[in-house]
N, C-alpha and C positions, 0 to 999 in steps of 0.2 A: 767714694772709694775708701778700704779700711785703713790703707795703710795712711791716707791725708790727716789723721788724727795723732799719729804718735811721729809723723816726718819732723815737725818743727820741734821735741824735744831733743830726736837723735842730731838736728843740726846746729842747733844751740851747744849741745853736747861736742859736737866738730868745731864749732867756732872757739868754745874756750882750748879746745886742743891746736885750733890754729894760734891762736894768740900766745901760745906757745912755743909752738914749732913754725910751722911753716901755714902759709894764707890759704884764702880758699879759691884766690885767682893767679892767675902766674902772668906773667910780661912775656911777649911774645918779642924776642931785640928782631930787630928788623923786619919787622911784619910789612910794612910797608915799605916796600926798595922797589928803586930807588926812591927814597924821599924830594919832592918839589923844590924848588926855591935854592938849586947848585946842593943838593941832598944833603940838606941840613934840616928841611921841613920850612915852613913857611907858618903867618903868623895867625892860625886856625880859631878864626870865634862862634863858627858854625860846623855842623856834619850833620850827614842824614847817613842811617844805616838802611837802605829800600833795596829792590827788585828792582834796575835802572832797565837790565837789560833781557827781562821776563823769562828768565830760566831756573824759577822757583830757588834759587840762594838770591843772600842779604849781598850786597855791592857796596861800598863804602863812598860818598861825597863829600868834599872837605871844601870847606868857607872861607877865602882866606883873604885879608888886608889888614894894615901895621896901623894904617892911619887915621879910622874912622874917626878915632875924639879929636883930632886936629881938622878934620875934615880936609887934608889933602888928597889931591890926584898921582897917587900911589898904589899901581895896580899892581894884582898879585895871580898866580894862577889856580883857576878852576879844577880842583885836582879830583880824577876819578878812579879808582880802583876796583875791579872786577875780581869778584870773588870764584875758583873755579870749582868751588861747593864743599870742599873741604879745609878751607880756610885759609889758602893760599891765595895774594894778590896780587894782580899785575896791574901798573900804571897803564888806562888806556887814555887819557887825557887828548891826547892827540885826533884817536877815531871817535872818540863820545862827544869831545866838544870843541876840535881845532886846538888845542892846545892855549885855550882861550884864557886873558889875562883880564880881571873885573875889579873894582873898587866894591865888593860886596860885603854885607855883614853879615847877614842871613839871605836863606834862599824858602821859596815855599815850592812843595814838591805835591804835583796830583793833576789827575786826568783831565783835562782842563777842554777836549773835545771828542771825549768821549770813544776814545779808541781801544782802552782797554792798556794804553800804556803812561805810565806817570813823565808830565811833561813838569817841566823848570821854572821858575820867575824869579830873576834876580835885578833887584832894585841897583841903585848904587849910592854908595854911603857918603858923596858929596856932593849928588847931583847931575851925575854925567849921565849918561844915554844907560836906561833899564833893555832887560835882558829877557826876552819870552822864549824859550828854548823847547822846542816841540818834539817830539818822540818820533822814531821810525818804526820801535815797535821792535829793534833790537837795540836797542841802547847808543844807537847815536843822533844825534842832537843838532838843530838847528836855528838860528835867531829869527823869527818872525814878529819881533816886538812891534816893526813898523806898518806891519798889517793886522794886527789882531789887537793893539793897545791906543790907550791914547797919547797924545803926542806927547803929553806933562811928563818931565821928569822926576818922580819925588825924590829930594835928599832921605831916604828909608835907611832906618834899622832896621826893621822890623816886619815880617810879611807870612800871611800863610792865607792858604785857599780852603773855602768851605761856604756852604751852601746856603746862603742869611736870608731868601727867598723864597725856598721850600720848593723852586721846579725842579731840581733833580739835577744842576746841573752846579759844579765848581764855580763861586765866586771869589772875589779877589780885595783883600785887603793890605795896605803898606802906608807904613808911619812914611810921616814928613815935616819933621821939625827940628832934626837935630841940627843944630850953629846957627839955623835960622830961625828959629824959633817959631809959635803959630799963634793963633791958627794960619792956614788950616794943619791940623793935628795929623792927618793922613787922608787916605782916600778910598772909599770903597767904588771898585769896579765891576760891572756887574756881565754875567754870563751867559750869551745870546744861546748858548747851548752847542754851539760847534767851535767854542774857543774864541767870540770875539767879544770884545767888552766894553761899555760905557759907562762913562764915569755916572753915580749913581747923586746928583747933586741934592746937596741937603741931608743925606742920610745920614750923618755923625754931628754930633755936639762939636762943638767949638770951645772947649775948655776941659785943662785937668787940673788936679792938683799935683804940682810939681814941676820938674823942668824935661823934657825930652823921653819921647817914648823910646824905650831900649828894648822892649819885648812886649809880647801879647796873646793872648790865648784864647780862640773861638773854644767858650763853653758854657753849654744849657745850664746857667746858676739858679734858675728859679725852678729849672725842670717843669715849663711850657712847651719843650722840644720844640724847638728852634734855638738858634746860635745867638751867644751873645758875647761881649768883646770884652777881658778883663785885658786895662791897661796897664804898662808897668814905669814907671818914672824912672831915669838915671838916678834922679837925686830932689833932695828939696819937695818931696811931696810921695802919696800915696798913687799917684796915677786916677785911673778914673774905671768905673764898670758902667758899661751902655746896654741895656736890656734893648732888644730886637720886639719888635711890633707884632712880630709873624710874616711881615712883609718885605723885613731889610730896612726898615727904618732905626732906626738906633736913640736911644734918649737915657738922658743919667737916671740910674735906679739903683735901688739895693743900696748897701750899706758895704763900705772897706773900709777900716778903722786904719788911723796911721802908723807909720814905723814906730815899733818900741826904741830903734837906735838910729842916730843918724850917720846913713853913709849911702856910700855907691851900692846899688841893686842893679843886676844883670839880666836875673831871668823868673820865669814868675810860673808856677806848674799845677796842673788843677787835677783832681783824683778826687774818691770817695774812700779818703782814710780810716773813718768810723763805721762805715756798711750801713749806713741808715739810706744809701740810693742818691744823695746829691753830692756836688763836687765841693770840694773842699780844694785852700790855696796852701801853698810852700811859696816864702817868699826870701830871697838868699840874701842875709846882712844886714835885716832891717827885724830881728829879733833882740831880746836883752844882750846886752854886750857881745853884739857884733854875730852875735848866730841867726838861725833860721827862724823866721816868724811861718806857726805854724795859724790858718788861720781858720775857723769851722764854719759852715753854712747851716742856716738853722732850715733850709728846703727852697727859698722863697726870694734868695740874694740877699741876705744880708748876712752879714761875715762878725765873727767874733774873735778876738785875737786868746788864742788860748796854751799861747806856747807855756808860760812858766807852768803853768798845773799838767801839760801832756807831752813836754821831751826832758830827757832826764840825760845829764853827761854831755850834751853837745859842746861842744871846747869851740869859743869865737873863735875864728877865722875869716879871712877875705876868701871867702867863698863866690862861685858862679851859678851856683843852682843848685837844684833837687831834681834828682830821675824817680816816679813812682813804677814800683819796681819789686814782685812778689819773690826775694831773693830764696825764702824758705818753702814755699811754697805749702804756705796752710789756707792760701786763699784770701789773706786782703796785702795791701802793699803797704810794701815798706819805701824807707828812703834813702836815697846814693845820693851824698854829697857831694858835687862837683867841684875840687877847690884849688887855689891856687897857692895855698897856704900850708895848706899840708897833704898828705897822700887822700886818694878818697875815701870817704867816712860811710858807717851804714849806722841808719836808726833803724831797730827793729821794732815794728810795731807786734804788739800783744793780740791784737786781732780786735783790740776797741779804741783804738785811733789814739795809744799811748805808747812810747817811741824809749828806745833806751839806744846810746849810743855803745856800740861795738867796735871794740879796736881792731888792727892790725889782718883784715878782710881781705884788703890790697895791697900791696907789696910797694916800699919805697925805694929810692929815694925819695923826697917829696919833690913831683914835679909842678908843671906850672897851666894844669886844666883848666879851658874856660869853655869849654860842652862837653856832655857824652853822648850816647845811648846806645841801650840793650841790643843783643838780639843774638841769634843761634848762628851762631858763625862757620862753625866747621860740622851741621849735623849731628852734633851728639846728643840733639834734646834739651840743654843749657842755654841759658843765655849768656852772650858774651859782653863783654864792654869795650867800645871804642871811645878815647878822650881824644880831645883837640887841643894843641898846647900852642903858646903864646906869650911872650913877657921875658921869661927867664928862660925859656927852651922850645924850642921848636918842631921840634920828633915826633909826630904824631904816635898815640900808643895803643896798642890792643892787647886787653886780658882777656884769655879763655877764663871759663870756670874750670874747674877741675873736679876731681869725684865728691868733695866735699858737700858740692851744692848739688841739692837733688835735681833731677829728671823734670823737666815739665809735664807732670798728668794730669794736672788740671783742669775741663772743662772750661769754655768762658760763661760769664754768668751775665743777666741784663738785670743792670740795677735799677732802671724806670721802663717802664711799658706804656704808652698811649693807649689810649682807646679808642673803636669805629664812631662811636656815637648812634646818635637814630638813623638805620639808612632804611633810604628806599629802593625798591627792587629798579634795576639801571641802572642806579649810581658805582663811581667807582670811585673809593674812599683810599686816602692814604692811613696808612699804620707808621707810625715813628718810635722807635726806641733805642734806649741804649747800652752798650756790649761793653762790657770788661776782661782783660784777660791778663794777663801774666804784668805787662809793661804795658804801660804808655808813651806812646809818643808822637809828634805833628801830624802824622798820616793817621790816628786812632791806635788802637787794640793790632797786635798782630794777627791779622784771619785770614785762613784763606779763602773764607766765603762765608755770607750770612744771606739767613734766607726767609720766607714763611710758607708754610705747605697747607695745602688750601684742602680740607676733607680728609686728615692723615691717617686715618681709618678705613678709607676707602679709596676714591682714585688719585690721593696724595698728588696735587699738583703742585709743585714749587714754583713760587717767585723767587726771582733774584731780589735784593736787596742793593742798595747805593747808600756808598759810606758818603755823610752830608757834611762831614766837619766834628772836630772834638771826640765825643765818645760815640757820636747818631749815627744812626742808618734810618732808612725807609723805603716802603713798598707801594707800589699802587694795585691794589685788587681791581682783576678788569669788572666790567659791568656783572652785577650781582643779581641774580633771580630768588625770587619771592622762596621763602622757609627759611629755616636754622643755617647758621653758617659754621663750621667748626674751621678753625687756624690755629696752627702754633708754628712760633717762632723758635729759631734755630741758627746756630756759628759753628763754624767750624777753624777751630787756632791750624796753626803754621805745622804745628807737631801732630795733627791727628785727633785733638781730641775734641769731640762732640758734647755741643751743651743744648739742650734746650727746653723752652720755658711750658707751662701747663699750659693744657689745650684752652682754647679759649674761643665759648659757644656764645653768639648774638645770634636774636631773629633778624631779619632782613624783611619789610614790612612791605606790603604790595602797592600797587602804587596807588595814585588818588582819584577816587570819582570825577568821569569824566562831563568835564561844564553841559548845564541846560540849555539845550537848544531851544533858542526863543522864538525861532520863526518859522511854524508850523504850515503854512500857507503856500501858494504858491505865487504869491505876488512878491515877496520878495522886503516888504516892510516889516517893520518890528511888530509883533505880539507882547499882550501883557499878559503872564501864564502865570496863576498862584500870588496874585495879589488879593491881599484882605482890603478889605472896601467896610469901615463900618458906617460910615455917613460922606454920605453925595449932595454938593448944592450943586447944583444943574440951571442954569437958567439959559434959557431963550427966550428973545428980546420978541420975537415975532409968534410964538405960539399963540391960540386964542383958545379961551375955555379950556385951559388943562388942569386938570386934578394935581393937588399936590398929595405926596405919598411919603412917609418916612418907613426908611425902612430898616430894621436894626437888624444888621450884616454881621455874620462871624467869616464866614468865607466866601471869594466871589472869583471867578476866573470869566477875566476876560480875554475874547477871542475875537479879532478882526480876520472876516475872511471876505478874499476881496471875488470871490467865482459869483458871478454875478451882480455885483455891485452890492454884496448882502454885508450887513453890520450889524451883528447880534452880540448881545451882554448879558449873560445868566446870572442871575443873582442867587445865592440858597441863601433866604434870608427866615430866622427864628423870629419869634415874638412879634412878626413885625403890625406896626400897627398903620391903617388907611383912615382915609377923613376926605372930604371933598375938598371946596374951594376955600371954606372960610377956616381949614387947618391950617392953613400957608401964615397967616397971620398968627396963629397961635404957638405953632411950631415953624420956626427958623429954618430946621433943616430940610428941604425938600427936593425930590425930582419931578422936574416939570420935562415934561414930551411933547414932542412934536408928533400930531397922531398920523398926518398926513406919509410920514416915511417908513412905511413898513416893509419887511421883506420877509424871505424864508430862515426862519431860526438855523444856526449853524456854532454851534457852542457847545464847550462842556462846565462841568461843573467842580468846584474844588472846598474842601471842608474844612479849615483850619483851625484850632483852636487858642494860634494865638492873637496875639491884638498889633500886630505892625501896623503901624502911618508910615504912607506915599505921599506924595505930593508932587505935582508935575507945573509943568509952566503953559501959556495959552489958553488959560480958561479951564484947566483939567485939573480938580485937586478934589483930591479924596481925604479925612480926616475921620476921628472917633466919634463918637454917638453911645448911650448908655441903651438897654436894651428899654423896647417897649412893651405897653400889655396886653396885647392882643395878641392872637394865635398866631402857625405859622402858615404864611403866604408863600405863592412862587410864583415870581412874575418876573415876567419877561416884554421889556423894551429894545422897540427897534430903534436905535441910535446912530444911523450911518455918521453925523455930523463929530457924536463925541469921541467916536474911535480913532477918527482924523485925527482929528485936533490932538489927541490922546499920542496917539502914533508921533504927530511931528513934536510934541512936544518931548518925547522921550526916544528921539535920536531915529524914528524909522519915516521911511518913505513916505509921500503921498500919496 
C-alpha cells in the first residue's frame, strides 16, 4: 500500500512532537473498576489480552500472587475482565471462574479440546494442586484438572501450550524447579486430542545453565517447523534451547551465548527483528549495564549476542521484558520495554534489526510493570496496552493509542513456508508455515483465520489452518490425485486485512506400478517368471546315458504348470553349444535329463539382456556361464522333478 512508505516518517515526525508535548498513549484511570485485592489491585506478574468469551473483542486475564520467590501458600485472585467491545470492563471473575483464588505465576491460554474456545492451565508457584479450566464456549470456566491431567503437581513458573508432535492437537509444557530445584526441569504433557494428557517421559533434557526456569518460549529457532523450547534462567546462567525431533522429543542444540550482565531476567521474547524469516531473542536485564540483550539467529539456532552494534540509547533499568510490537507500522517490529524502573520504553527498529530508543511514548509517573501486551481494545484499529503492576503499586493499567499511532493496515506476512515434498497421488501431506502480523504474543499473531485454498484459480477450495504454537500454523491436504496441484496460502489480522503468499504449483506423481504376479497357474504354488538362467548344473543321481548339454542362456522363463502333472522349462538360449557324453568331462557345466519324464510343453519364453544370478536352496541353483561357439539351439526339457524342487525351494507349494 502507498501510503506504508512514507507512515513511519510522519510518525517519527509525531513522536518527536510527543516528546514534546504530550505521549502517544494516554492512561485510561480506572479502567479496571473495581480493581481485585479490596481495589487496590493485586500483585499481577502475568496477563493475557484473548477472546475468553468468543464475541470477537480482546478480554483482559490477570496473573496474580505476591509470593512466588518465597515460594509461599499465598493465594491471590484470578481476576477476569470482559470487554464490551468498546473498551469498557466489567469484573466478571465471579461467572468466568468462581471468584477463584491461585498461587499462579503464569497461565497458558489455548484450545486444549478442540471446541473452538480457549481453555486455561494454571500451574501453582509452590506446588499446590494445578488448575485445567475448560471453556463453555461463553467465557465461563471450569476445573477439570483431576480428569484430564496428571496427578504430579509441578512447582511451575512457567507454562504455555503448543503443538511439539505435529498431530494438530495443543500440547502442554510447565517448568518445575523453582525452590526446589531439578531436575526434573519441567514436564511435557502430551495431547490425546480431546484435552487429556500424559506425561511425555524422557522428552526434556535434564540440565540448564543457570538457576530456575522463569520463562519460556515455544519457537521454530532453526526453522524445521516444528516447536522448540527457548529457556529462560532467573539468574546464574543463560538457561537452555532444546531443539524438537519433529516428534516432541527435545535435545540441547543451537547456540545461546551468556548475559553480557549479571542479574535477575524475567522474560525472554522471540520475533524476526531483522526480516531475514527466523526468530530472533529480547532478553530483559541481561544486556551491557543492566539493558536488554538483544540476540540474532543466524537461521539454524544458533544466537549471536549483538546488542552493543544494534540498540542505541537504551538507559539500564530493572526491566521485565520486551513486547515485539509494530508500533509504526512500516512492517517489521519494534520493541516495548516492560519496566519496573521507569515508565515504558520503545526501541524503534529502522526496519534492519537496528533499534534507537524513544522517549516519553508513555505517560508517567513511573510505575511498577512486570508484563504487558498489545491489542485493539476499544475498535479503533490501534493497538492498545495492558501492564500488570506489582512491587511498588498494584493498579493494573491500560493505555489506549491515540491518533498519533497510525491505523493497522498492514497485511500479515509469512516469513517461512514448508514445502509438499515428492507426493504421490493418495497421499495427504501436511504444509506448515509461519504468520507474522502487527504483535506477538503467547497465543501467536493476532488472526482471525489463516488458511490455504486448494485451485485458487478455479474451484478455490479452503482449508482451515491450526495455529501449532509460536508463530506455526498447518494444514492437511485431503488425499490428492495424480497432475499439478496449485495452493496458496492466506491470513487474515483482527482488523481486516488480507495477506497472502504466491501461488505455489507441485506435480502430484501417480502412483506405483502395481507388484508382478507370480503365480500364473492354477495350482496355487510359486512360479519363476523372468529369471535369467546363464548356467545350469543339474544332476540326477539315477539318470542313465544322458547327454550332457551347455547351454549359454541370456534369458530363460520358467513356468511350472501343474494341469496335468506337466513341468516344462523354456530355455532361448544363443550361441549355445552340444557335445555328447564325453563333454561332461570337459565342460563342468551341464544339464543332465531324465528322458523317461516327458510331458506336453506349457511355457513361455522371456529375452533379457542383463546378466542377474539366482540361486535357490534343495539342489536348485542357477549361476553365470561365458557364452559359447556354436549357433543358436532351442531346446526344450521336460523337468517335472526340477520345478519341484525349484518351487519348494523358493517359498511355493508342492
Amino acid at each position: 500500500m502507498s501510503f506504508s512508505i512514507s507512515m513511519p516518517c510522519c510518525f517519527v515526525a509525531c513522536l518527536l512532537a510527543s516528546a514534546a508535548s504530550a505521549q502517544s498513549y494516554d492512561e485510561v484511570v480506572n479502567a479496571f473498576s473495581p480493581q481485585a485485592c479490596a481495589g487496590s489491585g493485586c500483585w499481577t506478574n502475568h496477563l493475557r489480552v484473548t477472546d475468553l468469551d468468543l464475541d470477537d473483542d480482546l478480554d483482559v486475564i490477570l496473573v496474580n500472587y505476591p509470593d512466588y520467590f518465597s515460594g509461599e501458600n499465598d493465594p491471590e485472585p484470578l481476576v477476569v475482565y470482559q470487554n464490551d467491545g468498546a473498551g469498557t470492563f466489567t469484573n466478571v471473575s465471579s461467572t468466568a471462574v468462581g471468584d477463584l483464588v491461585t498461587t499462579a505465576r503464569q497461565i497458558a491460554v489455548g484450545d486444549v479440546n478442540g471446541d473452538g474456545a480457549p481453555d486455561l492451565y494454571a500451574p501453582s508457584g509452590y506446588g499446590g494442586p494445578h488448575l485445567l479450566l475448560m471453556n463453555d464456549g461463553n467465557g465461563a470456566f471450569s476445573d477439570e484438572a483431576a480428569l484430564r491431567l496428571p496427578m504430579y503437581h509441578p512447582q511451575g513458573a512457567a507454562t504455555r501450550f503448543g503443538d511439539v508432535d505435529g498431530d494438530k492437537d495443543l500440547d502442554l509444557f510447565v517448568s518445575d524447579d523453582y525452590t526446589v530445584g531439578g531436575p526434573p526441569y519441567g514436564h511435557l504433557w502430551v495431547n490425546d486430542g480431546d484435552g487429556f494428557f500424559v506425561e511425555s517421559a524422557g522428552a526434556i533434557p535434564d540440565a540448564i545453565d543457570g538457576e530456575d526456569i522463569i520463562d519460556l518460549e515455544f519457537a521454530d529457532v532453526d526453522r524445521d517447523f516444528d516447536l522448540d523450547l527457548v529457556v529462560s534462567a532467573h539468574t546464574d546462567g543463560t538457561g537452555a534451547l532444546w531443539l524438537n525431533d519433529g516428534t516432541g522429543v527435545f535435545v540441547a542444540g543451537g547456540t545461546l551465548p551468556p548475559p553480557a550482565f549479571s542479574a535477575y531476567h524475567y522474560n525472554v521474547s522471540a520475533c524476526d527483528i531483522d526480516g531475514d524469516g527466523d526468530l530472533d531473542l529480547w532478553r530483559d536485564n541481561l544486556g551491557p549495564q543492566f539493558t536488554e540483550q538483544l540476540l540474532i539467529n543466524d537461521g539454524a539456532g544458533n544466537f549471536v549476542d549483538e546488542t552493543a552494534a544494534r540498540v542505541v540509547g537504551n538507559p539500564g533499568a530493572d526491566d521485565n521484558g520486551v513486547i515485539c510490537y509494530d508500533i509504526d507500522q512500516d512492517g517489521d517490529l519494534d520493541g516495548v520495554v516492560v519496566s519496573l524502573g521507569t515508565t515504558e520504553r520503545l526501541l524503534l527498529n529502522d526496519g534492519t534489526g537496528h533499534f534507537t530508543f524513544i522517549q516519553a511514548i508513555f505517560p508517567g509517573p513511573t510505575n511498577c510493570s512486570l508484563w504487558g501486551e498489545f491489542g485493539d481494545l476499544n475498535g479503533d484499529g490501534r493497538a492498545d496496552l495492558v501492564t500488570g503492576q506489582g512491587e511498588c503499586s498494584s493498579a493494573d493499567v491500560l493505555y489506549l493509542a491515540n491518533a498519533d499511532v497510525p491505523v493497522d493496515t498492514l497485511a500479515p506476512t509469512f516469513p517461512a513456508v514448508g514445502t509438499l515434498g515428492n507426493i504421490e497421488a493418495g497421499a495427504s501431506p501436511v504444509l506448515r508455515f509461519a504468520v507474522q502480523d502487527e504483535t506477538v504474543t503467547d497465543e501467536g499473531p493476532r488472526l482471525d483465520r489463516a488458511w490455504v485454498t486448494l485451485d485458487p484459480a478455479a474451484a478455490a477450495t479452503e482449508l482451515d489452518a491450526t495455529y501449532a504454537g509460536g508463530d506455526l500454523f498447518s494444514v492437511t491436504f485431503p488425499a490428492l490425485a495424480e497432475g499439478e496441484l496449485v495452493y496458496r496460502i492466506c491470513a487474515l489480522d483482527r482488523q481486516g486485512n488480507l495477506g497472502c503468499a504466491l501461488d505455489v504449483t507441485v506435480q502430484v506423481a501417480g502412483p506405483p506400478d502395481p507388484p508382478v504376479d507370480t503365480d500364473d497357474d492354477l495350482g496355487g504354488d510359486a512360479d519363476i517368471v523372468g529369471a535369467d538362467i546363464v548356467e545350469a548344473d543339474i544332476v540326477e543321481a539315477d539318470t542313465v546315458g544322458a547327454d550332457t548339454v551347455e547351454v549359454d542362456t541370456v534369458g530363460a522363463d520358467i513356468i511350472e504348470s501343474d494341469a496335468a502333472g506337466a513341468d516344462t522349462i523354456t530355455l532361448d538360449a544363443v550361441g549355445a553349444d552340444t557335445s555328447g557324453d564325453d563333454a561332461a568331462a570337459a565342460r563342468p557345466d551341464t544339464v543332465v535329463a531324465e528322458p523317461s519324464d516327458t510331458s506336453t510343453t506349457d511355457a513361455s519364453t522371456n529375452t533379457d539382456t542383463g546378466s542377474r544370478a539366482t540361486s535357490g536352496d534343495g539342489g536348485c541353483n542357477t549361476t553365470g556361464v561365458g557364452h559359447g561357439a556354436g549357433g543358436a539351439v532351442w531346446l526344450v526339457v521336460v523337468l517335472g522333478w526340477l520345478l519341484r524342487r525349484c518351487a519348494r525351494s523358493r517359498g511355493g507349494a508342492a
